[in-house]
C-alpha positions as CSV (number, residue, x, y, z in Angstrom):
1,X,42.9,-16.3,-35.6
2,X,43.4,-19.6,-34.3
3,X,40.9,-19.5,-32.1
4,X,38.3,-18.2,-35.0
5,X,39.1,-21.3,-37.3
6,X,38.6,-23.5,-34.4
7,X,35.2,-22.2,-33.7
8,X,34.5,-21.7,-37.6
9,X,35.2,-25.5,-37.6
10,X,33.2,-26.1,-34.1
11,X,29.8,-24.5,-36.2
12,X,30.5,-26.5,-39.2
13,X,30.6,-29.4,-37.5
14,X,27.6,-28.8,-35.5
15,X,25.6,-27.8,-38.4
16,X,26.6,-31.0,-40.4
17,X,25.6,-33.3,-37.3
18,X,22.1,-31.3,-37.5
19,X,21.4,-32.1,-41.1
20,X,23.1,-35.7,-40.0
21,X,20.8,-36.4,-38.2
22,X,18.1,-35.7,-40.5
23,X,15.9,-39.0,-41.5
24,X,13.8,-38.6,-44.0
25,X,12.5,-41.9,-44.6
26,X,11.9,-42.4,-40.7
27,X,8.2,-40.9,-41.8
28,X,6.4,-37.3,-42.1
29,X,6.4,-36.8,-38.1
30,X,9.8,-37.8,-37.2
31,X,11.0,-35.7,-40.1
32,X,9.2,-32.5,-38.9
33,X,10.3,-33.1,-35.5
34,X,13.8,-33.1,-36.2
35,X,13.3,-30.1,-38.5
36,X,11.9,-27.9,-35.9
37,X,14.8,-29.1,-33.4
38,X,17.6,-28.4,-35.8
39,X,15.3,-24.6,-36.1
40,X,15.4,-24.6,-32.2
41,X,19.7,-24.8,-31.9
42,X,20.3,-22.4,-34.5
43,X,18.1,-20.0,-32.9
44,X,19.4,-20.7,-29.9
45,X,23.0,-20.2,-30.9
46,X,24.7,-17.7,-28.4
47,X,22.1,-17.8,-25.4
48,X,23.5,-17.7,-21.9
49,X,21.4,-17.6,-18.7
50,X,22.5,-14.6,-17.8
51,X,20.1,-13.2,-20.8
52,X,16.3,-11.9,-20.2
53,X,13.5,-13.5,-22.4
54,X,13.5,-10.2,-24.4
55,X,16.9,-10.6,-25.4
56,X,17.0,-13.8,-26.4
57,X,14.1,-13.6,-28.9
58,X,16.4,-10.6,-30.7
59,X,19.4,-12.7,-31.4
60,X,16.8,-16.1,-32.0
61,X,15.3,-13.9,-34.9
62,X,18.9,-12.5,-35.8
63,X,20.2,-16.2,-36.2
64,X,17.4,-17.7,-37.9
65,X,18.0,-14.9,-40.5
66,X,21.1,-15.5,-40.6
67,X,20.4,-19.2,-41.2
68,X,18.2,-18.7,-43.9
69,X,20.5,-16.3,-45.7
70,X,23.5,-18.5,-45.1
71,X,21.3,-21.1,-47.1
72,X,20.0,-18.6,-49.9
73,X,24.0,-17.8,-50.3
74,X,24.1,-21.4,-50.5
75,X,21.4,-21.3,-53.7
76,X,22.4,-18.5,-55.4
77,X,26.1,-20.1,-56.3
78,X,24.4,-23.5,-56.8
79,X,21.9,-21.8,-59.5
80,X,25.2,-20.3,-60.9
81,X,27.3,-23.5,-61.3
82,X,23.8,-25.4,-63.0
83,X,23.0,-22.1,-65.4
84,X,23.1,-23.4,-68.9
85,X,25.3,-20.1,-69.8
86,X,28.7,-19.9,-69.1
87,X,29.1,-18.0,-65.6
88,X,32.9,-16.6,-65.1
89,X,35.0,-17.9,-62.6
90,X,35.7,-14.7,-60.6
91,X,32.7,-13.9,-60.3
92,X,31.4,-17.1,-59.1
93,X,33.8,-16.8,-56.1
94,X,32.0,-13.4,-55.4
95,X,29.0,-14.3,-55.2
96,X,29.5,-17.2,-52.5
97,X,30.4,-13.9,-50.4
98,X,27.5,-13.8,-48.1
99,X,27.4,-17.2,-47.7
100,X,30.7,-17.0,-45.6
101,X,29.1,-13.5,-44.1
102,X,26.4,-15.7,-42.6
103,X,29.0,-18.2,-41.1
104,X,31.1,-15.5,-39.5
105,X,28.3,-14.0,-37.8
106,X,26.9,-17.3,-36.8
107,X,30.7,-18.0,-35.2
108,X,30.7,-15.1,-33.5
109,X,27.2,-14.9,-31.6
110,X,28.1,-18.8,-30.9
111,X,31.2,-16.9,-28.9
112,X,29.3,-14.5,-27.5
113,X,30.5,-11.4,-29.4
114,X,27.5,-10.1,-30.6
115,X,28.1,-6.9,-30.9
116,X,30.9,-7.6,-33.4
117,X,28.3,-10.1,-35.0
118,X,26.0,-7.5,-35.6
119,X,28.7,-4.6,-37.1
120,X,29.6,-7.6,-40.1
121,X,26.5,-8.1,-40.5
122,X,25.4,-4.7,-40.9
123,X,28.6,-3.8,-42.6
124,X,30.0,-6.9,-44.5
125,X,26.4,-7.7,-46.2
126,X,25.8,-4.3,-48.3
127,X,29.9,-3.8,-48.5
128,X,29.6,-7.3,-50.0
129,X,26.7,-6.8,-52.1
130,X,28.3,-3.9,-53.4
131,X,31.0,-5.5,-54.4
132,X,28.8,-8.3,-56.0
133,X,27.4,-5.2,-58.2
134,X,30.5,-3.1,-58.9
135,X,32.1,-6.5,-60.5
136,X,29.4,-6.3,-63.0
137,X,27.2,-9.3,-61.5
138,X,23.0,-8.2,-61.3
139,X,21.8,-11.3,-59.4
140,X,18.9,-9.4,-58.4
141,X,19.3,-8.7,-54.7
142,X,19.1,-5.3,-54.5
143,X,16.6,-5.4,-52.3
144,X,18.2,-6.7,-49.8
145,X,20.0,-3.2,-49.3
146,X,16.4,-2.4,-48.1
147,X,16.0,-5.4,-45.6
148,X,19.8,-4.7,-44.1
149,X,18.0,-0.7,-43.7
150,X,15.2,-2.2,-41.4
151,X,16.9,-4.4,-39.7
152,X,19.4,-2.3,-38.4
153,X,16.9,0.0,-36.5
154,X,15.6,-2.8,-34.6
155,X,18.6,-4.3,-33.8
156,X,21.4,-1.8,-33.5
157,X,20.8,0.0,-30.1
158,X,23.9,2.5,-30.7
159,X,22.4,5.5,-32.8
160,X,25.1,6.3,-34.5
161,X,25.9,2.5,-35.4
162,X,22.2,2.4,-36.6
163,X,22.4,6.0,-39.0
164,X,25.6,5.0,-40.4
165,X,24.2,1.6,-41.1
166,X,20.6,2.7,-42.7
167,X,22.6,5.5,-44.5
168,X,25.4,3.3,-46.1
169,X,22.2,0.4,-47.6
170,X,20.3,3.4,-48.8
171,X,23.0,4.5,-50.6
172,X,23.9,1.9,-51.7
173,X,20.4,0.9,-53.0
174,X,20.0,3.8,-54.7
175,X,23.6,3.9,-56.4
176,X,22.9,0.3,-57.7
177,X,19.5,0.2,-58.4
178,X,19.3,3.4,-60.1
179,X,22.7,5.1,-60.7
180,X,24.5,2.2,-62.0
181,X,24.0,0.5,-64.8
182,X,27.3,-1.0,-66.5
183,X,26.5,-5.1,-66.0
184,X,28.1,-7.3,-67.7
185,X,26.5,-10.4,-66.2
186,X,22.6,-9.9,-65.7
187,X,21.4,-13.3,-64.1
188,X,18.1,-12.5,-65.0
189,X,19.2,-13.2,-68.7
190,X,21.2,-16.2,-67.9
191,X,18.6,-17.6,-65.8
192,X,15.7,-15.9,-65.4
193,X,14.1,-18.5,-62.7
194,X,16.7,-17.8,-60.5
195,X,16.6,-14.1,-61.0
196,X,13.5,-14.3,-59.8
197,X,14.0,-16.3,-56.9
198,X,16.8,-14.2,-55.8
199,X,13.9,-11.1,-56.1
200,X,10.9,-12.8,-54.1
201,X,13.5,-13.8,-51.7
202,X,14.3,-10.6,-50.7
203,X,11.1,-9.4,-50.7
204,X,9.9,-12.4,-48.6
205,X,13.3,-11.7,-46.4
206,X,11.6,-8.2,-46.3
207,X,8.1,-9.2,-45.2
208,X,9.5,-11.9,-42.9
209,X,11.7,-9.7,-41.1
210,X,8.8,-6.8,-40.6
211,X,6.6,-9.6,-39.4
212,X,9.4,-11.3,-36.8
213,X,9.6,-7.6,-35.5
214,X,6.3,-6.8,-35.5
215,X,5.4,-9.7,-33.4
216,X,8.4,-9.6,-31.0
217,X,7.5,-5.6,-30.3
218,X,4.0,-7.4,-29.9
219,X,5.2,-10.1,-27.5
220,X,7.6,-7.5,-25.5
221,X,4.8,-5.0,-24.7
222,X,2.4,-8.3,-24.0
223,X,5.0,-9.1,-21.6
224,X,6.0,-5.6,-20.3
225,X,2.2,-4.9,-19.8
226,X,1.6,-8.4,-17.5
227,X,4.6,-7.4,-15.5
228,X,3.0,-3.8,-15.3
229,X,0.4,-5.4,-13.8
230,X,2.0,-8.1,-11.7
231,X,4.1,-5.2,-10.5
232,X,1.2,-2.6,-9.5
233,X,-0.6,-5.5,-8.2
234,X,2.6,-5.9,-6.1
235,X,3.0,-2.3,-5.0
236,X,-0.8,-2.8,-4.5
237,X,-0.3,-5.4,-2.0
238,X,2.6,-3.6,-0.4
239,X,0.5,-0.6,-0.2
240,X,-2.3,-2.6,1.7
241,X,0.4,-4.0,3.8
242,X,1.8,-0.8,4.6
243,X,-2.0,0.5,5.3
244,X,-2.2,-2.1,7.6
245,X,0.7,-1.8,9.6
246,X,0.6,2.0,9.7
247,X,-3.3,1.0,11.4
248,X,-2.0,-1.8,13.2
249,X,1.2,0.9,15.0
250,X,-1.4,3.3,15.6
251,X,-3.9,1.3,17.2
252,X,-0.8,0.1,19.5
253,X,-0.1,3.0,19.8
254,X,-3.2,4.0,20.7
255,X,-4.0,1.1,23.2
256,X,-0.5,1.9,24.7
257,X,-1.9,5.3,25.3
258,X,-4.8,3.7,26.7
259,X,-3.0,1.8,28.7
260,X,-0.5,4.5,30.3
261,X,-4.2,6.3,31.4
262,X,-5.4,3.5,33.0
263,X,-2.2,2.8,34.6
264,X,-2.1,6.5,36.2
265,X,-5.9,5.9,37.0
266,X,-5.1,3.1,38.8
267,X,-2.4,4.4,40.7
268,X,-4.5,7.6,42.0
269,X,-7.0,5.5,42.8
270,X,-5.0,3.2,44.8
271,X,-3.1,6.4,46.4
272,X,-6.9,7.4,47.2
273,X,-7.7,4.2,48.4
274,X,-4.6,4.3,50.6
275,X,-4.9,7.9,51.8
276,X,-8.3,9.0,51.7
277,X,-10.4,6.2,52.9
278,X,-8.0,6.1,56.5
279,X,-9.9,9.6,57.5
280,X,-13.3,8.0,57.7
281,X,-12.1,4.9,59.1
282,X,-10.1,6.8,62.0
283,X,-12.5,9.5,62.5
284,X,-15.3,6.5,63.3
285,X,-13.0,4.6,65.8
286,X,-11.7,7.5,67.4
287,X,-15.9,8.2,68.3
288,X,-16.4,4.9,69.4
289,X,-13.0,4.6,71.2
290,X,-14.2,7.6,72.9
291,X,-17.4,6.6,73.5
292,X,-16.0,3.3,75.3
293,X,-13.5,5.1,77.1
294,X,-14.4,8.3,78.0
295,X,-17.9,8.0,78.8
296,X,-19.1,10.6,77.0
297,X,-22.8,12.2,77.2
298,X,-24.9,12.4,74.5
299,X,-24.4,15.4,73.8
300,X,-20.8,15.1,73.3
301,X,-21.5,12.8,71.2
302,X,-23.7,14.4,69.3
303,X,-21.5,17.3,68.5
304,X,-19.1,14.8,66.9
305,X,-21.7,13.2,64.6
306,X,-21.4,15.9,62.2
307,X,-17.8,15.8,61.3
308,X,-18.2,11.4,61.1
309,X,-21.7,12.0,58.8
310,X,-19.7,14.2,56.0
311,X,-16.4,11.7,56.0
312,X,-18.6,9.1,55.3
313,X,-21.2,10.3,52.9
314,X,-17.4,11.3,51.4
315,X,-16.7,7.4,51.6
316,X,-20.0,6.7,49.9
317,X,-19.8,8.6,47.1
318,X,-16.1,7.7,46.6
319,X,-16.4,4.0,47.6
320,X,-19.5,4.4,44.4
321,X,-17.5,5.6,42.0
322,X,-14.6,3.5,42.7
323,X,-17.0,0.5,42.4
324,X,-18.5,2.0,39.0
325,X,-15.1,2.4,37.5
326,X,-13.7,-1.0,38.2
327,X,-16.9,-2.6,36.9
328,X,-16.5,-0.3,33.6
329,X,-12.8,-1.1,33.2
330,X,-13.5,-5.7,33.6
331,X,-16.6,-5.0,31.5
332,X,-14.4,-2.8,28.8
333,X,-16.6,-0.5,26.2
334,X,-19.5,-2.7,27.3
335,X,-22.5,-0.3,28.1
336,X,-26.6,-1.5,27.8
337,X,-28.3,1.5,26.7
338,X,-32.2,1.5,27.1
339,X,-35.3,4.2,27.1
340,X,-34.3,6.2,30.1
341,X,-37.0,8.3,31.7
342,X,-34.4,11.3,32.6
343,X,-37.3,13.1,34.6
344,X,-37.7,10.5,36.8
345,X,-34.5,9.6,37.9
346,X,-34.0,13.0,38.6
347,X,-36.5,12.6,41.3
348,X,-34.8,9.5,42.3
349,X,-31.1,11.5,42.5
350,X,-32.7,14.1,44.8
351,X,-34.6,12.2,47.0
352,X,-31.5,10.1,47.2
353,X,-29.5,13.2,48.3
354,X,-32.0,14.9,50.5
355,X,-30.8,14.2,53.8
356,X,-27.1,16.1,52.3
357,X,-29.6,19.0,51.2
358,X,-31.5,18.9,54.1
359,X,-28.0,19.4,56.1
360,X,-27.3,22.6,54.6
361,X,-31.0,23.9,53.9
362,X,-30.1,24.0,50.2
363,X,-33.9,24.2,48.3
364,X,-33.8,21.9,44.7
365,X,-35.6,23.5,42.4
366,X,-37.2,21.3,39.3
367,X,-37.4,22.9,35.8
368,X,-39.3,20.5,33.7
369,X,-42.3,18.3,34.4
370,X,-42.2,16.6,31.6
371,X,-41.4,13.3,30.6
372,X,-37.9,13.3,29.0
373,X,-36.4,10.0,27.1
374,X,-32.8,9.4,26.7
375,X,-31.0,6.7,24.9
376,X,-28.3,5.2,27.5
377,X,-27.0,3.2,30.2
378,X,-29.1,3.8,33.0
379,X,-26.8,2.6,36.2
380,X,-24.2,4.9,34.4
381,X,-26.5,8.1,33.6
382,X,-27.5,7.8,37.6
383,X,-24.2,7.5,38.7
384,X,-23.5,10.9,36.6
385,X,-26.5,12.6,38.1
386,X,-25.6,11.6,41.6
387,X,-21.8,13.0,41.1
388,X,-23.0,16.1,39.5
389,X,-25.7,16.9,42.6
390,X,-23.2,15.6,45.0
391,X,-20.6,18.3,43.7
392,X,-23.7,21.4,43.7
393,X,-24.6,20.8,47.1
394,X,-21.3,20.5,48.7
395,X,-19.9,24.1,46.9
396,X,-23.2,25.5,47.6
397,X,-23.4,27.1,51.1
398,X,-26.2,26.5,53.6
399,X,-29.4,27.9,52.6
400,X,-28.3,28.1,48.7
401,X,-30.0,27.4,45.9
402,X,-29.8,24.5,43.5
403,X,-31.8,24.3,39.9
404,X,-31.9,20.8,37.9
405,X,-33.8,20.8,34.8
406,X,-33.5,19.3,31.1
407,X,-34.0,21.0,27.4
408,X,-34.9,18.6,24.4
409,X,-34.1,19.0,20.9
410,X,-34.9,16.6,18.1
411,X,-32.1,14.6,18.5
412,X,-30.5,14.9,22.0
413,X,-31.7,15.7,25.6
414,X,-29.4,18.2,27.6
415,X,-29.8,17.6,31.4
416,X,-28.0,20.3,33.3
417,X,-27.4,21.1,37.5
418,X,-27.0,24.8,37.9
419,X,-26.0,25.7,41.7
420,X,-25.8,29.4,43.6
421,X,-22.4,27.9,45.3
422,X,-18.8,30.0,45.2
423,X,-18.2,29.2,41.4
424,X,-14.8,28.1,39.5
425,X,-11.7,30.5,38.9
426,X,-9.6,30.2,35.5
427,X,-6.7,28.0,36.9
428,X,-9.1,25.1,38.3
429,X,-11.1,25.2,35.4
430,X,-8.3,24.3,33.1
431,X,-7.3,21.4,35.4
432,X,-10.9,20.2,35.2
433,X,-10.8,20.6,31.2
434,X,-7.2,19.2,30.8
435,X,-9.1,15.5,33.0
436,X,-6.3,16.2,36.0
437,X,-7.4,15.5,39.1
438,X,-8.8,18.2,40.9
439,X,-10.5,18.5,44.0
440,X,-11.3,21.0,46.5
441,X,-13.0,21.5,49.7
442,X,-16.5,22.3,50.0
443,X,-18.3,25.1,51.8
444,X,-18.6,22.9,54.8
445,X,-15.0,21.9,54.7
446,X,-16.5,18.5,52.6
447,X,-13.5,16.9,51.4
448,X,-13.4,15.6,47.6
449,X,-10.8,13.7,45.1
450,X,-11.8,14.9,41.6
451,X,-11.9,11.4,40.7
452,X,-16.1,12.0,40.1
453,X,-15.9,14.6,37.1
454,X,-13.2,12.3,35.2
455,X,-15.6,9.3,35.2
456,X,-18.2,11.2,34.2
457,X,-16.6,12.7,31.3
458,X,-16.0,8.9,30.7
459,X,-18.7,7.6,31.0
460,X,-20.9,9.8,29.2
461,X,-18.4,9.6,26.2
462,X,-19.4,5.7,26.5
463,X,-22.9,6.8,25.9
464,X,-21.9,9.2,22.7
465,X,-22.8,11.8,25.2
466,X,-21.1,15.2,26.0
467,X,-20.1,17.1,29.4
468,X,-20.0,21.6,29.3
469,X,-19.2,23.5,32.2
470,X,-19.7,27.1,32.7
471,X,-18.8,28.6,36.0
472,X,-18.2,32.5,37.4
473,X,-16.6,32.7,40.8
474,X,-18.6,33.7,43.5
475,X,-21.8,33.6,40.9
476,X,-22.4,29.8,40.9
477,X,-21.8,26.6,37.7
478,X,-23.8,25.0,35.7
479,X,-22.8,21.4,34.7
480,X,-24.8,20.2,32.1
481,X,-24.8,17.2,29.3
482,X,-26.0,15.9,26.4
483,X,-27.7,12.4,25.9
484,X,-29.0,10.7,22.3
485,X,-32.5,11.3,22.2
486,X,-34.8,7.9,22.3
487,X,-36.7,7.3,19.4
């Protein structure tokens, strides 16, 4: 209780400093000024930071109505004390009821218990104005029961709190208004101005409060729609970031992948270049060491030729391809496609390869005659052609058969090698689709690393071309591929 007077006194004082410092005379400006800053504390009576915008526009408009229905109290006894009819003494103490009302509720928002602020006001103002009423008194206020109805909805957030509020000023309203009629006192004969007053009061109090409302709901879901926004624009740019990093992880990943391929490239190629290259090199100075120091005839030597010739058309071809790769692999995804003449560097490929045909009395056999024009890297497509005869010739046994040819279509040109040599089983076929390296001796006993078919699975994928293989053991394969048509 103590504690209530002190802050009962607290508000009082604060209020009379407010219209203290108040100065008129100090010209229209000044005056208006310290008007609108006297508004500004009393709606700002209770805030704390700890409230959202949101709610500190509710108990703004709940104090400014309270502020201007502490003053109307004010009035209404005022009007009472100056009517030129006697007004009783009782009553007069009645009627200065909502005045205090309006203080109590202003002294308890100002200690933060607004909940308790808002259960007087709900309850002590049509309790009050009942009271005002059953005494006899008609002031004309009865419409108030009506504002203290719509009020309650907006700011009572309890439903039952808000029912038994809007149920107890409709009652009310109607009891008084049209149930009751034993006044003694009707202000509106004692002084009809302030009858009215008391009237368009609560009907402005009415208005005034639908239109504070109206435009708070306005502001809230201005408010709630720009943080809507601000927010999906957030979750847009989180979204985007996500995107990105979900593109940026795979493409790691994806270069890691890359990466791990090469790495196992290299190291076969190093474990080739380590292994493989030693037989040609040993088998060539083992014929010359022999040469040098056993005198041999030429004959002899002659019959060793053979066995040298294949290990080093084996180093050829490999010592090509390794050269190929590692000039793919510094110049990345790099290619220079052009109008390739595909006929004609057919010719070139076999006349390249005739003296390895000629070995084995293989015949080449040319399908087309016509010009055919591809769209690709022309060092690469030769490098294919060459890896793809290489491999017919040496699986195809001495007086074989070897077809080369190409089909064109209106948007690709398929070149294909189709050789009469001891074919492909199941098992190495799926090594040779799965890009393992694979290799196998030829029908001369040529030796091979597989490392040819992988690169040219690459490379032709580098010209947005395509390798198929069809095979039947014993029967013969055909290795074929696609190329972009030139336009």
């Amino acid at each position: 209780m103590e504690h209530l007077l002190y802050q009962l006194h607290h508000l009082q004082h604060r209020l009379y400093k407010m219209l203290k410092s108040i100065e008129f005379f100090g010209g229209e400006d000044s005056s208006k000024q310290k008007i609108y800053h006297i508004f500004t504390q009393v709606r700002s009576i209770g805030f704390t930071d700890a409230m959202d915008d949101h709610e500190k526009k509710k108990l703004g408009i709940f104090n400014q109505l309270n502020f201007y229905q502490l003053i109307t109290g004010i009035l209404v006894p005022i009007i009472a004390l100056v009517s030129s009819k006697k007004f009783p003494v009782g009553e007069w103490y009645i009627v200065t009821l909502p005045a205090l009302i309006s203080i109590l509720v202003l002294v308890l928002n100002s200690i933060y218990k607004y909940q308790a602020a808002l259960l007087c006001y709900f309850i002590f103002y049509p309790v009050f104005t009942c009271v005002i009423y059953i005494n006899g008194l008609n002031l004309g206020i009865e419409l108030s029961f009506v504002l203290y109805g719509i009020l309650s909805v907006f700011f009572l957030q309890d439903i039952g709190y808000m029912l038994f509020a809007v149920s107890l000023s409709m009652i009310s309203y109607f009891i008084l208004s049209v149930a009751w009629k034993d006044y003694r006192y009707q202000l509106e004969t004692y002084n009809f101005v302030g009858y009215l007053v008391n009237q368009l009061l609560a009907i402005i109090y009415i208005f005034y409060g639908l239109y504070l409302i109206k435009r708070e709901n306005s502001d809230y879901q201005l408010r709630m729609a720009t943080k809507n926004r601000e927010l999906h624009k957030k979750n847009l740019e989180i979204e985007n970031q996500k995107y990105e990093i979900v593109v940026k992880a795979r493409l790691l990943e994806k270069q890691a992948e890359e990466l791990r391929e090469a790495n196992s490239v290299k190291n076969k190629l190093f474990s080739i270049i380590s292994h493989d290259l030693k037989s040609p090199m040993y088998a060539m100075r083992n014929l010359f060491n022999s040469i040098v120091q056993l005198n041999l005839s030429g004959k002899e030597i002659k019959e060793m030729l053979p066995d040298v010739i294949n290990d080093l058309n084996y180093t050829t071809d490999l010592m090509e391809n390794l050269l190929q790769w590692a000039k793919c692999q510094m110049q990345s995804n790099v290619i220079h496609p052009q109008k390739v003449d595909v006929t004609k560097l057919i010719d070139q490929v076999v006349q390249l390869l005739h003296l390895q045909t000629d070995a084995k009395k293989i015949s080449i056999e040319k399908t087309t005659d016509l010009p055919a024009y591809a769209w690709a890297d022309k060092d690469i497509i030769n490098l294919v052609l060459r890896n793809l005869m290489s491999n017919a010739i040496k699986f195809t046994p001495e007086k074989g058969r070897i077809i080369i040819g190409t089909h064109e279509s209106s948007s690709f040109v398929e070149i294909y090698v189709r050789d009469s040599g001891m074919g492909i089983s199941k098992e190495e076929m799926a090594k040779i689709n799965s890009n393992s390296f694979y290799t196998s001796n030829g029908t001369n006993s040529e030796v091979g690393t597989g490392l040819g078919l992988m690169l040219c699975k690459e490379f032709l994928a580098k010209n947005n071309g395509h390798m198929m293989i069809e095979s039947e053991p014993g029967v013969g394969s055909t290795f074929s591929f696609t190329l972009p048509l030139a336009k």
